[in-house]
DSSP file (Angstrom, degrees, kcal/mol; ACC not computed):
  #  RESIDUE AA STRUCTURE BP1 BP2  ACC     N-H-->O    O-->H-N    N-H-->O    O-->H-N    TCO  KAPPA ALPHA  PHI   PSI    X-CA   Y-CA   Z-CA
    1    1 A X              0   0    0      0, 0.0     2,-0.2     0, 0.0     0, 0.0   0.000 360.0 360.0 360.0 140.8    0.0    0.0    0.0
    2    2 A X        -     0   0    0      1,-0.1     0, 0.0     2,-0.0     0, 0.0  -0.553 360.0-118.1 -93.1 179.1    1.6    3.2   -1.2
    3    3 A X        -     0   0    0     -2,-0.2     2,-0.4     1,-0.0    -1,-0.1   0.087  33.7-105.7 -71.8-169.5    1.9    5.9    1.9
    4    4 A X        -     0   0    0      0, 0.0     2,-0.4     0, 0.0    -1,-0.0  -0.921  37.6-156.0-131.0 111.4   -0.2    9.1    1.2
    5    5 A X    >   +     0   0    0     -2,-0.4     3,-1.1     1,-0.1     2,-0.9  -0.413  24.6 175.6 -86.3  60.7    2.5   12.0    0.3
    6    6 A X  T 3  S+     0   0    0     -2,-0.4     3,-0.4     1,-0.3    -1,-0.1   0.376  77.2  70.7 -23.4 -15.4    1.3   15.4    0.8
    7    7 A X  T >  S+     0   0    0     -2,-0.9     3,-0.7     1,-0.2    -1,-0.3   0.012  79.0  94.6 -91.8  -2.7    5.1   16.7   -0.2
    8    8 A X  T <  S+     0   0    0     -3,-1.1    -1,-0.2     1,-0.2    -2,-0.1   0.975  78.5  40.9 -55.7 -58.8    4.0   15.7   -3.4
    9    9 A X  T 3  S+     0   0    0     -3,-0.4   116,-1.0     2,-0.1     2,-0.3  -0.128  72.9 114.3 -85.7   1.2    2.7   18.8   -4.8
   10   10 A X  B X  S-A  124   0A   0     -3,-0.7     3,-0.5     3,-0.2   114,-0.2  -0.775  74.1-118.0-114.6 137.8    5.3   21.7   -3.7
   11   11 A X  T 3  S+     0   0    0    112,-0.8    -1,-0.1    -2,-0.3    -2,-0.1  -0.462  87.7  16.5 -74.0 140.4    6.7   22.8   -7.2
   12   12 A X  T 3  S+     0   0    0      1,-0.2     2,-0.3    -2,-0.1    -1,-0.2   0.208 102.0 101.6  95.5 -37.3   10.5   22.4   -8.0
   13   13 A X    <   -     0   0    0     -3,-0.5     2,-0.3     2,-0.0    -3,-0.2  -0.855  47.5-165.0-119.1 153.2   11.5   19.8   -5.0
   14   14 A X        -     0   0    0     -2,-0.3     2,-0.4    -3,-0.1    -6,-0.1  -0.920  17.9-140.4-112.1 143.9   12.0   16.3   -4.9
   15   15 A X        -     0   0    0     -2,-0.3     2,-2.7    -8,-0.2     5,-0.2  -0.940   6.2-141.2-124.8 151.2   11.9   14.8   -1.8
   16   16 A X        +     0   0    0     -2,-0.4     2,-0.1     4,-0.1    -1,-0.0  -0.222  48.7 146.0-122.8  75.0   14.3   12.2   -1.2
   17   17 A X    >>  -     0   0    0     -2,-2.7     4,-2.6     1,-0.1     3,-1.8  -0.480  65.1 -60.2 -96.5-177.8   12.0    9.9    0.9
   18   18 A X  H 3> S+     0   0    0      1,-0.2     4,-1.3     2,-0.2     5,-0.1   0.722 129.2  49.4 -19.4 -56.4   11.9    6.0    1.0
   19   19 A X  H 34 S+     0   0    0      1,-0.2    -1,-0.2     2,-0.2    -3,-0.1   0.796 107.9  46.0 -65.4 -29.8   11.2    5.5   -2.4
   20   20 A X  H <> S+     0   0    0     -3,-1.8     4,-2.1    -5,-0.2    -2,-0.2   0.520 102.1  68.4 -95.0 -13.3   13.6    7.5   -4.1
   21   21 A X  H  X S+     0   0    0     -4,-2.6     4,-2.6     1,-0.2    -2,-0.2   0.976 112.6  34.5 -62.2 -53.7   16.3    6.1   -1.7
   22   22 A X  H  < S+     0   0    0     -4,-1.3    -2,-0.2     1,-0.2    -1,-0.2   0.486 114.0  55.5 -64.4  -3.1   15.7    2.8   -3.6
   23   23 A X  H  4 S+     0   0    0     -5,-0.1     3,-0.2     2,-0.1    -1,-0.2   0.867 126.1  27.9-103.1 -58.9   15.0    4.5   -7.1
   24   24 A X  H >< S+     0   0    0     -4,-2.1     3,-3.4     1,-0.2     4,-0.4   0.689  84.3 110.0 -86.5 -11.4   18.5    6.1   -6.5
   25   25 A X  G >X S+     0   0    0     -4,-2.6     4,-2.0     1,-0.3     3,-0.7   0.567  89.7  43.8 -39.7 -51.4   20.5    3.3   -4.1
   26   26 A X  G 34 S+     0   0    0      2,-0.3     4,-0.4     1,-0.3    -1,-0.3   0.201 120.4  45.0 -64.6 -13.5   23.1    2.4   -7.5
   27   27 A X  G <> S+     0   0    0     -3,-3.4     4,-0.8    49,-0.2    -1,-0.3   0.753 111.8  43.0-114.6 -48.6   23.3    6.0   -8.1
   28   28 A X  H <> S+     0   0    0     -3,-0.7     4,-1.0    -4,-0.4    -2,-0.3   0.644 116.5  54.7-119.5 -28.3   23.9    7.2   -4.7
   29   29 A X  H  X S+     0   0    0     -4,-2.0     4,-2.1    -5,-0.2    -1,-0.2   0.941 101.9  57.7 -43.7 -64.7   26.6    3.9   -4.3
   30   30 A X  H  > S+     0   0    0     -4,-0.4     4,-0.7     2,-0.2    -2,-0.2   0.774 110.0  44.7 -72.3 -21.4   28.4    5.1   -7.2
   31   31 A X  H >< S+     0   0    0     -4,-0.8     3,-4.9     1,-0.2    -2,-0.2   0.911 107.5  52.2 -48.5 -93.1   29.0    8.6   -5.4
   32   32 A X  H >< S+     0   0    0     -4,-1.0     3,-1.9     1,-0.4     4,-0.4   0.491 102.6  64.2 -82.8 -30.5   29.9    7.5   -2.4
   33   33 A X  H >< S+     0   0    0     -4,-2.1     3,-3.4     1,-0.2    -1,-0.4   0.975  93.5  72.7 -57.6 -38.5   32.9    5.0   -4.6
   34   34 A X  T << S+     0   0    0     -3,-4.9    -2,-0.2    -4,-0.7    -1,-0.2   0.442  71.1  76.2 -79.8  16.3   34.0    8.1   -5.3
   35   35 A X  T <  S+     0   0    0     -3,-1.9    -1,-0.3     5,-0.1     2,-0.2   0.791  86.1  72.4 -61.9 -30.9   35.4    8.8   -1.8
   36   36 A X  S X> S-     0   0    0     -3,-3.4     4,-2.4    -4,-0.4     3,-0.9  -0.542  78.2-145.7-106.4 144.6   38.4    6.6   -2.5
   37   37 A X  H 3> S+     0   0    0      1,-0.3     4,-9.9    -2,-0.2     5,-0.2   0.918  93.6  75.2 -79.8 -21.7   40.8    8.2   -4.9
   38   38 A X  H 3> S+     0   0    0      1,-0.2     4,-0.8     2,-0.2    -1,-0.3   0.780 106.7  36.2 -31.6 -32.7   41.7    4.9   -6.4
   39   39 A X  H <> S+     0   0    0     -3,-0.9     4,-1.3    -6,-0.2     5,-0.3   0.712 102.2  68.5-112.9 -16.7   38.3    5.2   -8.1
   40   40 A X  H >X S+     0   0    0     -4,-2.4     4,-2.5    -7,-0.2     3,-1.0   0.916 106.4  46.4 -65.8 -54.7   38.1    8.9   -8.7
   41   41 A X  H 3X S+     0   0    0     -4,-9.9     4,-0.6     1,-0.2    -2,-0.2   0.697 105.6  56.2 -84.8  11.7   40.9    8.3  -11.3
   42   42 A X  H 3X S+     0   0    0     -4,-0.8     4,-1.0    -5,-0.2    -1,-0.2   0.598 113.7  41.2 -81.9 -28.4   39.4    5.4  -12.8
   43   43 A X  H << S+     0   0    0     -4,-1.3    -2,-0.1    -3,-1.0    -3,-0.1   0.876 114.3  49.2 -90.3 -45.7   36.3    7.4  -13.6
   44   44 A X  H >< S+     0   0    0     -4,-2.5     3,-0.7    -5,-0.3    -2,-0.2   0.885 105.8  56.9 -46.8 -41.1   37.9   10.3  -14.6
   45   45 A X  H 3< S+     0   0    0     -4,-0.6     2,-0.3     1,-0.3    -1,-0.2   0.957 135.4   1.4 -73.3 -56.5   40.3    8.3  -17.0
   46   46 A X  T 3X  -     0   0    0     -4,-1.0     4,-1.1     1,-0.1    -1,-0.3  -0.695  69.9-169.9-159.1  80.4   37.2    7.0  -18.8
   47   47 A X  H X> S+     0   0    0     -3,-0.7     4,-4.1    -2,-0.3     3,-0.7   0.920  86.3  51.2  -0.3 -82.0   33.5    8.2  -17.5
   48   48 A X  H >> S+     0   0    0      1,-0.2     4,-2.3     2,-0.2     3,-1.7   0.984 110.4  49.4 -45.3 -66.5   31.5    5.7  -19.4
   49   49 A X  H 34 S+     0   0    0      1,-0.3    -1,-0.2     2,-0.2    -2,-0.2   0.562 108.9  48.0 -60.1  -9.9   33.4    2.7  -18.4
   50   50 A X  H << S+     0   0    0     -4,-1.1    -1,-0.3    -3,-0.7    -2,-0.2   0.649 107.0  50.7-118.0  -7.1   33.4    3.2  -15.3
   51   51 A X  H << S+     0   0    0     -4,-4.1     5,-0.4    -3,-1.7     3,-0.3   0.817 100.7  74.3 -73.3 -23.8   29.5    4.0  -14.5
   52   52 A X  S  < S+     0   0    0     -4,-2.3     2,-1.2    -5,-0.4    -1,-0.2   0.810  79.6  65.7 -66.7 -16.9   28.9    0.9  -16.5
   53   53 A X  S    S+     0   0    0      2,-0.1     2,-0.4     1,-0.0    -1,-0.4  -0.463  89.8  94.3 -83.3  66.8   30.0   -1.3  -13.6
   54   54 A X  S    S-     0   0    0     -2,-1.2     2,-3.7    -3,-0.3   -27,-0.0  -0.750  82.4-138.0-129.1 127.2   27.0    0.0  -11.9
   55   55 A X        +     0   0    0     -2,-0.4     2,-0.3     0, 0.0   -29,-0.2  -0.245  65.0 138.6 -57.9  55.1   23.7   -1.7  -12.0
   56   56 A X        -     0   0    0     -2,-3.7    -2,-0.1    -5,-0.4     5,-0.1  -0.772  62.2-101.5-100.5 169.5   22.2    2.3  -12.7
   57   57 A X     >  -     0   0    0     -2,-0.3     4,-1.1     1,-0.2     5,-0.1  -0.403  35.5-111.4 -52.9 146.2   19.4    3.0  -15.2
   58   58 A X  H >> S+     0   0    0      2,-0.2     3,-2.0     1,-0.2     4,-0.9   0.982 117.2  54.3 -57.0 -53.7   20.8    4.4  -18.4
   59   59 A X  H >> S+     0   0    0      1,-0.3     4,-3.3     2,-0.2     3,-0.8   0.885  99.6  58.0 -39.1 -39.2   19.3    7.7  -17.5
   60   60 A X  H 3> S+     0   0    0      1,-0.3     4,-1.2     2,-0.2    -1,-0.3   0.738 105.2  49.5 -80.4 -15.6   20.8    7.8  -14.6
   61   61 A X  H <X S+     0   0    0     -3,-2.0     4,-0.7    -4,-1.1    -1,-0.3   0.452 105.2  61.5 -74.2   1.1   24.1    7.6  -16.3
   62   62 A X  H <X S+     0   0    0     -4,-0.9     4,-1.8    -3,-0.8    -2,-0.2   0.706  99.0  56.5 -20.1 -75.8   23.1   10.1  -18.4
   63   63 A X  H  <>S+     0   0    0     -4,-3.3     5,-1.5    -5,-0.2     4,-0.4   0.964 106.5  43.5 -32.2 -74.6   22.8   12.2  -15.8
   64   64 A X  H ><5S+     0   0    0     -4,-1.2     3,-2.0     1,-0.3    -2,-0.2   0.913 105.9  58.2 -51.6 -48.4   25.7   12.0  -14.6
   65   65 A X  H 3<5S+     0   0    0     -4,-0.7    -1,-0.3     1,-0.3    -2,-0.2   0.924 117.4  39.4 -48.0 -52.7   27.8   12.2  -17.9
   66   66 A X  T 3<5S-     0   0    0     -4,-1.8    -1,-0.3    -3,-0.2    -2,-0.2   0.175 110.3-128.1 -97.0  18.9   26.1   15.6  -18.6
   67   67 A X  T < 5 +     0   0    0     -3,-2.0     2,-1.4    -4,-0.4    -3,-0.2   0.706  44.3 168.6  14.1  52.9   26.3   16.5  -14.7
   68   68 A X     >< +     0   0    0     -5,-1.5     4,-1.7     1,-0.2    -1,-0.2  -0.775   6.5 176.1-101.3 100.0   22.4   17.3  -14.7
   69   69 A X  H  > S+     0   0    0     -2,-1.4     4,-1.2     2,-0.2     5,-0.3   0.942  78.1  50.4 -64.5 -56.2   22.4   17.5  -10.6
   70   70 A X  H >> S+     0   0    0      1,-0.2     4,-1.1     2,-0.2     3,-0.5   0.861 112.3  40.5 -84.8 -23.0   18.9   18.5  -10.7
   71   71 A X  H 3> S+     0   0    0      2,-0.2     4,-0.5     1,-0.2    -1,-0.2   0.879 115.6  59.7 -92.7 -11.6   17.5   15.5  -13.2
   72   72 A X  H 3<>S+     0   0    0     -4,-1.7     5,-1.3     1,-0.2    -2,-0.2   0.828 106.8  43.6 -23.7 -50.5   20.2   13.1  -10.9
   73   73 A X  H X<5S+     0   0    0     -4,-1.2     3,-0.8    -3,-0.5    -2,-0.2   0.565 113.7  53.6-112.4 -21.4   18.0   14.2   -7.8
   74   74 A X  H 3<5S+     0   0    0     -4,-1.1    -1,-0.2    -5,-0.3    -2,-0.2   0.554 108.2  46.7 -56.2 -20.9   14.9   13.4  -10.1
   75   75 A X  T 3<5S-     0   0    0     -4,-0.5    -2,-0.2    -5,-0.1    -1,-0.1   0.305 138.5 -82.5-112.7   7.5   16.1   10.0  -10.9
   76   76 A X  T < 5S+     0   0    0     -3,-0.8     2,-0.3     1,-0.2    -3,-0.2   0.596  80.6 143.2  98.3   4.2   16.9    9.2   -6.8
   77   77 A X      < -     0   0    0     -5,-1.3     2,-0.5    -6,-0.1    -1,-0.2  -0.540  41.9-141.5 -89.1 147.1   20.3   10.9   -6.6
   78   78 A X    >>  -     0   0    0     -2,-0.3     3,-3.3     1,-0.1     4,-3.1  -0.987  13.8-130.7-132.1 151.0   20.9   12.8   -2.9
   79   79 A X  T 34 S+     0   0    0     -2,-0.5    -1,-0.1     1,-0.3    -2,-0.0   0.615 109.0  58.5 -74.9 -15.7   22.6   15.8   -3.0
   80   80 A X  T 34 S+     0   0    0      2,-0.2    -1,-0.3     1,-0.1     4,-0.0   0.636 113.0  42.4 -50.5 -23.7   24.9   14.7   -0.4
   81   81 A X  T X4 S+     0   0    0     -3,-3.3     3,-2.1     2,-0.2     4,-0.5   0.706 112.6  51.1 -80.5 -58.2   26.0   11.7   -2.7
   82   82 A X  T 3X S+     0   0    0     -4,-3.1     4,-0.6     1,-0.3    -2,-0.2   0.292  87.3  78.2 -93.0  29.8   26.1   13.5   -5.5
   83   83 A X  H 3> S+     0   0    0     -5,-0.2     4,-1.9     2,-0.2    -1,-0.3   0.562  89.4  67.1 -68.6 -28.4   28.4   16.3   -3.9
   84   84 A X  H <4 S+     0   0    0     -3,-2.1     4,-0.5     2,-0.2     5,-0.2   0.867  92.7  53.9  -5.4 -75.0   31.0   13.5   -4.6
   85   85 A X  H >> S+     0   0    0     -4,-0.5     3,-3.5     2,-0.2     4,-1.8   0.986 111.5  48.3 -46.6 -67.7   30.4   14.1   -8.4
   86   86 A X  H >< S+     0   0    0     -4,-0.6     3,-1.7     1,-0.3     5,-0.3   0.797 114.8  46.9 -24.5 -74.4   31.3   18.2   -7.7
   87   87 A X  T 3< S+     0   0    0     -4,-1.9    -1,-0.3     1,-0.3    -2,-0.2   0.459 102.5  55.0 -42.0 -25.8   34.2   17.3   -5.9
   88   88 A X  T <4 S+     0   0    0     -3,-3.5    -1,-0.3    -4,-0.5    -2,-0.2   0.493 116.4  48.1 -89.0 -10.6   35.7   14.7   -8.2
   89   89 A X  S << S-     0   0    0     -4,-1.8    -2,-0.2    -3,-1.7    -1,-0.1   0.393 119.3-114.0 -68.3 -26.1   35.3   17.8  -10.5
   90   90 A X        +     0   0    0     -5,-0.3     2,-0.4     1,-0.2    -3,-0.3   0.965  67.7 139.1  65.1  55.7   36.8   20.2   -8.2
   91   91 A X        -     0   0    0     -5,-0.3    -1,-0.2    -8,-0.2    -4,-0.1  -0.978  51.4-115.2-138.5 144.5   34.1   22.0   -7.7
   92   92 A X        -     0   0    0     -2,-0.4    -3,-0.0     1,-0.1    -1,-0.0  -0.036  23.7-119.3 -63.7 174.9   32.7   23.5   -4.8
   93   93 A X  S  > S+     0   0    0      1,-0.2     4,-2.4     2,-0.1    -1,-0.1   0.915 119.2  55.4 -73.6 -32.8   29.2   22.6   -3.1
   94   94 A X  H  > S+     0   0    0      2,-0.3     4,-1.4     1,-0.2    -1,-0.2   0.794 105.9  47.1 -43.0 -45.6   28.5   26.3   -4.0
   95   95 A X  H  > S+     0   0    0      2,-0.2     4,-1.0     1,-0.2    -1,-0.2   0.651 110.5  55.2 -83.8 -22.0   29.2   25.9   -7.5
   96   96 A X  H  > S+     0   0    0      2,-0.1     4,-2.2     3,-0.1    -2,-0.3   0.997 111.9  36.5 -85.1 -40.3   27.3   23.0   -7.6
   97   97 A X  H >X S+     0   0    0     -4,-2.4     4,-1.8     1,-0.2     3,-1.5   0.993 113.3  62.7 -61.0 -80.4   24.1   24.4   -6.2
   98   98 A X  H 3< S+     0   0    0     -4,-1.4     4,-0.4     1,-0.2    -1,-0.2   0.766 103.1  41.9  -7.6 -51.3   24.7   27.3   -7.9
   99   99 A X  H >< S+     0   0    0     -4,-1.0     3,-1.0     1,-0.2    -1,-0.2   0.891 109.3  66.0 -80.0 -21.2   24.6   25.8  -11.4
  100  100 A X  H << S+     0   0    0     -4,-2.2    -1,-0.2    -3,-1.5    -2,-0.2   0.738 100.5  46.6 -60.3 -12.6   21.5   23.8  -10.0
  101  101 A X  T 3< S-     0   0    0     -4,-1.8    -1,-0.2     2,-0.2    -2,-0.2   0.316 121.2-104.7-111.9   8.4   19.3   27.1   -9.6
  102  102 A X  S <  S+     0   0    0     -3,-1.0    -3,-0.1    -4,-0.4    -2,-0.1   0.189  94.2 119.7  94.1 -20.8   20.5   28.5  -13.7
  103  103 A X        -     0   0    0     -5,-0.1     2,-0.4    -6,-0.1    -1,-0.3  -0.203  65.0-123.3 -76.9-178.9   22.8   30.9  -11.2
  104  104 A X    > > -     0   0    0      1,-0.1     3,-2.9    -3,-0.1     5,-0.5  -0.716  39.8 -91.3 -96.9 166.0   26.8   31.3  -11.0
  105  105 A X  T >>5S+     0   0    0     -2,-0.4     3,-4.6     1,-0.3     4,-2.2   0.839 123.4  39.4 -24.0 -91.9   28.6   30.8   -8.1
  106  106 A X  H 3>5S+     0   0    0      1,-0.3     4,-0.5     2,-0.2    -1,-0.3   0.199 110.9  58.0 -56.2   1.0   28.5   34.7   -6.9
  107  107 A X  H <45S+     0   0    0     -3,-2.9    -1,-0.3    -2,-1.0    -2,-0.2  -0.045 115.5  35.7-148.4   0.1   25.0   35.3   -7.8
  108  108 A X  H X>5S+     0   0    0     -3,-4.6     4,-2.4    -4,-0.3     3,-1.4   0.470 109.8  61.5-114.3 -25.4   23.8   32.2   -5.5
  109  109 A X  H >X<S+     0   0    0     -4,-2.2     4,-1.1    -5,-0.5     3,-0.5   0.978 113.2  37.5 -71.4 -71.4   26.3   32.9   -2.9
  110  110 A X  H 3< S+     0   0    0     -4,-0.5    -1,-0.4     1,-0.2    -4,-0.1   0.350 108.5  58.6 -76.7  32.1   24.6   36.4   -2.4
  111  111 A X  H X>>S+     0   0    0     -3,-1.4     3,-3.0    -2,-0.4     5,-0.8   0.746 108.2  51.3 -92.0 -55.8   21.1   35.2   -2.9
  112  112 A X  H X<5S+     0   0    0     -4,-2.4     3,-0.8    -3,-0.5     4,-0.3   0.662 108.4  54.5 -43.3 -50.1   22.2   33.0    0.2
  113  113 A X  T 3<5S+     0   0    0     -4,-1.1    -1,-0.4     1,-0.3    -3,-0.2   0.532  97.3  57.6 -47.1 -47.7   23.3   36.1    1.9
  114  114 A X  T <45S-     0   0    0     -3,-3.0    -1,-0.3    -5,-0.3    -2,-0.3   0.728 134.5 -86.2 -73.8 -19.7   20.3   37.8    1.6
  115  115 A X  T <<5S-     0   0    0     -3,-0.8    -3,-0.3    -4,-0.6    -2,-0.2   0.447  77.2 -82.6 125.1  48.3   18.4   34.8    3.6
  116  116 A X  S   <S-     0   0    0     -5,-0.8     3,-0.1    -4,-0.3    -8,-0.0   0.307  72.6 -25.8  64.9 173.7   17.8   32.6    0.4
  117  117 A X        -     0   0    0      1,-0.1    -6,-0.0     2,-0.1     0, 0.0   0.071  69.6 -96.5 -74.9 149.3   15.3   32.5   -2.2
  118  118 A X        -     0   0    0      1,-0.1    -1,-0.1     2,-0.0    -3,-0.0   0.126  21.6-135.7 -46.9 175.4   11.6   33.8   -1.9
  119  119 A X    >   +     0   0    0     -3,-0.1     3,-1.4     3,-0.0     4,-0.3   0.623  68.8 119.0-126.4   3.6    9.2   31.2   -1.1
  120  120 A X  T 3  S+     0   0    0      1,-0.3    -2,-0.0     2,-0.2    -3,-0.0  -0.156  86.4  18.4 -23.9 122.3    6.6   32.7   -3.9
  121  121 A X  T 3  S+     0   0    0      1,-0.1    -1,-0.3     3,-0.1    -2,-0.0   0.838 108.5  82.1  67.0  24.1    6.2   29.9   -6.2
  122  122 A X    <   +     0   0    0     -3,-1.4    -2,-0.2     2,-0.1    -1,-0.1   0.382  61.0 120.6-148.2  10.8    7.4   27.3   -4.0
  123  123 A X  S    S-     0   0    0     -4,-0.3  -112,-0.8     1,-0.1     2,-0.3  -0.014  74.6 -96.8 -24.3 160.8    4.0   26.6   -1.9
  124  124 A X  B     -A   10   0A   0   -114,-0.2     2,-1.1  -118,-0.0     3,-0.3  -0.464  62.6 -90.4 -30.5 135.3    2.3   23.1   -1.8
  125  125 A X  S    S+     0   0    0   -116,-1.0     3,-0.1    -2,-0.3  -116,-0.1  -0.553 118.7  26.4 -34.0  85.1   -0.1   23.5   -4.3
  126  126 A X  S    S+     0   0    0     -2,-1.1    -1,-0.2     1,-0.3    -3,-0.0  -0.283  88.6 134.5 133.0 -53.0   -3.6   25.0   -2.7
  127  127 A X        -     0   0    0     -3,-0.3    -1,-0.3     1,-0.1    -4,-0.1  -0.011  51.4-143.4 -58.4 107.2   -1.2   26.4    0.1
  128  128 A X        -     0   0    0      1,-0.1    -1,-0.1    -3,-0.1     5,-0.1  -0.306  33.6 -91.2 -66.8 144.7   -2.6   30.4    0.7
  129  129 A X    >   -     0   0    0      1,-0.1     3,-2.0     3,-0.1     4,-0.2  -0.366  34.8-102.7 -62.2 158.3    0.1   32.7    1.4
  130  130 A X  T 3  S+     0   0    0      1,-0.3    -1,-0.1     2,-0.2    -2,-0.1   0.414 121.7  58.3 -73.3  -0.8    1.2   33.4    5.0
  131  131 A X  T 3  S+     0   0    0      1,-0.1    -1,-0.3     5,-0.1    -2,-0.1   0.568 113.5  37.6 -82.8 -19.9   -0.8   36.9    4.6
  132  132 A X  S X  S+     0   0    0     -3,-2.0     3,-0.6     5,-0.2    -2,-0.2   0.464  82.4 113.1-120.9   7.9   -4.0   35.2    3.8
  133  133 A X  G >  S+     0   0    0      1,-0.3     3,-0.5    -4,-0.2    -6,-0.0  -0.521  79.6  32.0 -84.1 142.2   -4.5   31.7    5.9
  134  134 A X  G 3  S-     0   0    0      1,-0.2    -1,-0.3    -2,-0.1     3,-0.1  -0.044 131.1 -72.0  96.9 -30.7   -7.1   31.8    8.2
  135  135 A X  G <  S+     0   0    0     -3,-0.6    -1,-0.2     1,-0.3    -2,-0.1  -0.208  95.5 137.6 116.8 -26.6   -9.6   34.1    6.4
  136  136 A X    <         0   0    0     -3,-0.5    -1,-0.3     1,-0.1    -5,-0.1   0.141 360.0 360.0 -41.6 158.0   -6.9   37.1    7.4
  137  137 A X              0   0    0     -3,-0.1    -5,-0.2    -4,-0.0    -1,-0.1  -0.086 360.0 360.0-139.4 360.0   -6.5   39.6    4.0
């Protein structure tokens, strides 16, 4: 019986419950090789060959290849996992998020800075803004 997921509905996030731990578990493994450096330079020397030892969905090598973080984290990937990929890149977490929101680096960093992104468009579906719940105007 599936659960009932009210988190369903808020536009923009996935959220990285039970199901999408298994969706992603092969995905979120192949980060997590990429602590040992032994295996950082085995994917770097040849990409392809070396996601193929992993039981992942072709998409989800796909993903990776084209380092689309956000359809990664669509497919089961968690961004803690796939901070790996950034890193095996040399790239910061910053830079990574960054490129996940269409900004650069410096243009996330000080959104972040300001207290982070509006929450306008990023409601549950149905959800009144915090001026209007309750009957309040």
């Amino acid at each position: 019986m599936a659960l009932d997921k009210p988190y369903k509905d808020i536009p923009g996030t996935t959220i990285f419950d039970a199901d999408m731990s298994r969706l992603g578990y092969h995905l979120n493994q192949f980060c997590m090789s990429l602590m040992k450096p032994e295996n950082r330079a085995r994917f770097k020397a040849d990409e392809r060959a070396y996601l193929d030892e992993w039981p992942m969905s072709e998409e989800q090598k796909l993903a990776v290849l084209a380092r689309d973080l956000n359809r990664c984290i669509q497919l089961g990937g968690n961004i803690y996992f796939l901070a790996k990929i950034g890193a095996t890149d040399g790239k910061s977490f910053q830079q990574m998020a960054g490129s996940m929101t269409g900004m650069s680096e410096e243009q996330y960093r000080d959104m972040m800075l300001r207290g982070g992104r509006s929450v306008e468009g990023n409601r549950r579906i149905g959800e009144a803004p915090a001026g209007q719940r309750n009957g309040s105007a």
